[in-house]
N, C-alpha and C positions, 0 to 999 in steps of 0.2 A: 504494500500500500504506500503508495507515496504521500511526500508532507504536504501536499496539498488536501490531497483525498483528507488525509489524516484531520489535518485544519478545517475542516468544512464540516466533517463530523463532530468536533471538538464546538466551532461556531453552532451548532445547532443544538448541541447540548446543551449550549452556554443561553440560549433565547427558551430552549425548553423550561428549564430552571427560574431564568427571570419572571417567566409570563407568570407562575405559579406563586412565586414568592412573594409574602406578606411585606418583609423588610427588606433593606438592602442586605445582599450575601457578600461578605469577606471573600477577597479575591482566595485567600489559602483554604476557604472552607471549595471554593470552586476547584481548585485544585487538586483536594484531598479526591472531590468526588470524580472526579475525570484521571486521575492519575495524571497529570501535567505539573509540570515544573511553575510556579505562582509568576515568575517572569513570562510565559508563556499566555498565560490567563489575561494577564495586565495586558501583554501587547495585542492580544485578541482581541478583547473586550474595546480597545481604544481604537482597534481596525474597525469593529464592529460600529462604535457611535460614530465614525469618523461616512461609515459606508449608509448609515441612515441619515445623517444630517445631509448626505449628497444627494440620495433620493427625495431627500424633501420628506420625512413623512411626519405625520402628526403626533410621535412619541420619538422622543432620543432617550440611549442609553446613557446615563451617568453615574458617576462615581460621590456618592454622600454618605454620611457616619460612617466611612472606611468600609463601604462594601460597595454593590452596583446594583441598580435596578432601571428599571425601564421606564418613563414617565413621560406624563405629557409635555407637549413641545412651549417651550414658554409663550410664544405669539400671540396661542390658542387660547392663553386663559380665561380671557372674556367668554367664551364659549365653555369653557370647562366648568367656572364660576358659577354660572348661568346654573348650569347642571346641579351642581352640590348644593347651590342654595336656595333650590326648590325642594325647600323642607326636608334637606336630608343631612344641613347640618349647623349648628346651635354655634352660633357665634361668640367671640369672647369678650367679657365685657370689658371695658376701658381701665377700670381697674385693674384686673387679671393681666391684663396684658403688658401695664407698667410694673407690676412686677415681677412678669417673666422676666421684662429687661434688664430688670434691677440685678436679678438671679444669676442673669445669660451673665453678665458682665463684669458682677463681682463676685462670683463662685469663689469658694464656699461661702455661704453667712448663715446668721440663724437669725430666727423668726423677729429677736428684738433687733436686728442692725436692720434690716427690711422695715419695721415699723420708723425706725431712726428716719431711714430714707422718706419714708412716702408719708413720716407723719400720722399715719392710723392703724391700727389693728390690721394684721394681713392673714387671720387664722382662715378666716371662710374662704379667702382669693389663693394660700395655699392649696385646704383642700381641696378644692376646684382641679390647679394645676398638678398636684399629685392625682388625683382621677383621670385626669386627662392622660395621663404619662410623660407630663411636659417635664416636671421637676421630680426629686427624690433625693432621700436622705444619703446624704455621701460621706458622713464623718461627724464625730462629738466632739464639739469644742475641749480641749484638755483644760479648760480653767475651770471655776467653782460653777457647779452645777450642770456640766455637762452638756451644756446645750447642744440639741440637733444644729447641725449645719445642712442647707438646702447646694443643692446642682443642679443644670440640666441634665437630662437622659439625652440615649441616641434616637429616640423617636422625637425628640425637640429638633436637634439638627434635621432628623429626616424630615420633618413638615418645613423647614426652611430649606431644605436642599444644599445643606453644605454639607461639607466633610471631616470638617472640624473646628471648633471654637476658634481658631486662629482665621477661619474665615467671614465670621461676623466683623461687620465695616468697623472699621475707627468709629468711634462714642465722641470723638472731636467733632465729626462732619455734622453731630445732631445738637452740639453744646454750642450757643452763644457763645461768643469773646467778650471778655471784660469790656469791652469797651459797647456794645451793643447792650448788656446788660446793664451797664450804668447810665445809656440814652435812654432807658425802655425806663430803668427806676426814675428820671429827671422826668422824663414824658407823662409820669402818671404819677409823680410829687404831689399834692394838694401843698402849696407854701402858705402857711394860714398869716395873714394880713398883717403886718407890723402895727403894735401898740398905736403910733403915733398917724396911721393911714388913714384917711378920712373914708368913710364905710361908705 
């Protein structure tokens, strides 16, 4: 059998396995089960998203939480959107969601440095995000009282489509600069009238 035959069997294996899979698969778990070298896998798999993005089709293969999966093509999402959010999926609320970011960015913390940040109670908007499987307990604080320390999980990265925390954007590109922030505090000063101003 030559390496191409060989190759072509191995790519079908590889689309068999994705269609099926719930999460993304580890390229050494695709390995294990193909009996190939994980060099092998990686350079398939990259042939492979490389041969759908050429045909144009409405799903590419990618690489997030350190395995691959098959997904929709990013273009499309208005149409895919469309789809899931006719009633088949519960949105998150505004709070939940500021403290995923809180989570995503400063991993590890526990429940009081989250409260610190946002200011209120975060007990109901964690259990939320631990049901969801966004966050989860990753470590006890070693000082008095042990406190739980919060994470993201890799079903957090897989709903964002990265690969790993180091690919979440710079938190600069979202923060004010001092200087926008001390126009915005001038802007909306009340200067209450000097003693001596006639009313």
């Amino acid at each position: 059998m030559s390496n191409m035959q060989f190759d072509a069997e191995t790519v079908r294996a590889i689309e068999a396995i994705l269609m099926v899979a719930v999460e993304p698969v580890a390229p050494d778990l695709l390995a294990q089960l193909l009996e190939q070298p994980t060099a092998v896998i990686d350079r398939l798999c990259i042939e492979l998203a490389a041969a759908y993005d050429e045909a144009g089709h409405g799903f590419q293969l990618v690489k997030v939480a350190g395995g691959y999966r098959n997904q929709s093509h990013a273009d499309l999402a208005p149409y895919v959107e469309r789809f899931l959010l006719d009633g088949q999926r519960a949105r998150m609320s505004a709070a939940a969601l500021e403290t995923l970011a809180i989570v995503a960015y400063k991993q590890p913390l526990s429940r009081a440095q989250i409260a610190s940040i946002r200011g209120v109670d975060p007990d109901g908007v964690l259990r939320t995000l631990q049901a969801r499987g966004y966050i989860t307990e990753v470590a006890r604080d070693p000082g008095p009282g042990q406190a739980i320390l919060y994470g993201t999980t890799g079903s957090f990265l897989e709903k964002l489509g990265l690969n790993s925390l180091a690919d979440l954007p710079p938190i600069a590109e979202f923060v004010p600069g001092a200087d926008v922030v001390e126009a915005l505090e001038h802007g909306l000063r009340i200067d209450a009238p000097a003693p001596d101003a006639p009313a």
